[in-house]
C-alpha positions in Angstrom: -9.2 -10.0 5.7 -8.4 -11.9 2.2 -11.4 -11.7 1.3 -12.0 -7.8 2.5 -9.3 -7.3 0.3 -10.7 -8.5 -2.6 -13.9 -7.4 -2.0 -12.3 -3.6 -1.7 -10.3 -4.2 -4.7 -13.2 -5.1 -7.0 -14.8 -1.9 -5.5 -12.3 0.1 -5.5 -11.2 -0.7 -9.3 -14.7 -1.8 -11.1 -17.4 -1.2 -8.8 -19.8 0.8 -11.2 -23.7 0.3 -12.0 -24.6 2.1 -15.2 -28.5 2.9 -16.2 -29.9 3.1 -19.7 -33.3 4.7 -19.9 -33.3 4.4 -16.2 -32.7 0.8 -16.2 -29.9 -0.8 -15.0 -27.7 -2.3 -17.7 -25.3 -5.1 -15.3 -28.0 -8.2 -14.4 -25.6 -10.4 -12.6 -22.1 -10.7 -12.4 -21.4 -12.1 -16.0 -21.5 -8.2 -17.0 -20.6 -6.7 -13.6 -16.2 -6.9 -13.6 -14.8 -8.0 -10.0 -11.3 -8.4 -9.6 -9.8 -11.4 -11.0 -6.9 -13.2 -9.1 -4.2 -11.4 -11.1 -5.1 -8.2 -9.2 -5.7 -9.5 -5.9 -3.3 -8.2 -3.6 -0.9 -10.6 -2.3 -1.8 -12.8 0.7 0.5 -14.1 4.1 -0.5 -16.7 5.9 -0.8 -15.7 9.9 -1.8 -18.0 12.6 -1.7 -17.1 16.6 -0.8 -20.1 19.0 -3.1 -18.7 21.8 -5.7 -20.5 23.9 -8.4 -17.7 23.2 -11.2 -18.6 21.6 -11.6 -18.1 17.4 -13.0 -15.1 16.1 -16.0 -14.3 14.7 -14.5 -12.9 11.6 -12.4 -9.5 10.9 -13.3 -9.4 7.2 -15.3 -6.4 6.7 -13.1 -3.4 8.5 -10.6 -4.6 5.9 -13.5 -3.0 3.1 -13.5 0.8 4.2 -9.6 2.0 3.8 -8.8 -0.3 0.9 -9.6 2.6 -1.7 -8.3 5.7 -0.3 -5.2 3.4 0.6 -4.7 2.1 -3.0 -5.3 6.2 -4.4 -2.4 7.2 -2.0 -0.1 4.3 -3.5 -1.3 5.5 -6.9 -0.4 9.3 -6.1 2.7 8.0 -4.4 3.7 5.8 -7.4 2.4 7.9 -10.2 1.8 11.3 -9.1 -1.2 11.3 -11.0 -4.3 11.7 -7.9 -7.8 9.6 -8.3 -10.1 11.6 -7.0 -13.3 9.6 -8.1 -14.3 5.8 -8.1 -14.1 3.5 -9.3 -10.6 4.0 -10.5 -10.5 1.8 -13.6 -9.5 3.8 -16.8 -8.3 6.5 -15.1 -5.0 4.9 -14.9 -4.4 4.9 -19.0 -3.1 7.9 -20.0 
C-alpha cells in the first residue's frame, strides 16, 4: 500500500506526457517529475500476528482512489475544487 500511495501521488500530482510536433517530449524519468519523499504521504507500520498465509500483495487498489481522495481534501481544505489532472499548478493561485 506504500508504494500505491506513492505511485498515486506522483499520478495524481505530476503525471503528465506532453507532445511537441507529435513527439513526446519526457524520454525517461530524468524529465518526467514523480513525487519526491517530501510529498509522500505519511507511512504506519501494521503487522497481523495470524497464522494465515502472506499475501500476494495489496498494492495496486491503493492506485484508483488516491486522486479523487486527495481533490476532496483539497476542496475540503481550500475550497478551491480540482477538477482536471494532474493537479500540479493548479494549487498556486
Amino acid at each position: 500500500m506504500e508504494g500505491a500511495a506513492v505511485m498515486a501521488s506522483s499520478s495524481a500530482l505530476y503525471g503528465e506526457i506532453t507532445f511537441s510536433e507529435g513527439r513526446v517530449q519526457q524520454s525517461n524519468f530524468n524529465d518526467f517529475q514523480v513525487a519526491r519523499m517530501n510529498v509522500a504521504p505519511a507511512r504506519r507500520m501494521c503487522t497481523s500476528s495470524t497464522a494465515m498465509k502472506p499475501s500476494g500483495g495489496v498494492g495496486e487498489p491503493g492506485v484508483p482512489p488516491f486522486a479523487p481522495a486527495l481533490c476532496n481534501a483539497i476542496f475540503a481544505a481550500t475550497g478551491k475544487r480540482i477538477r482536471r489532472l494532474p493537479i500540479g499548478s493548479q494549487l498556486k493561485s
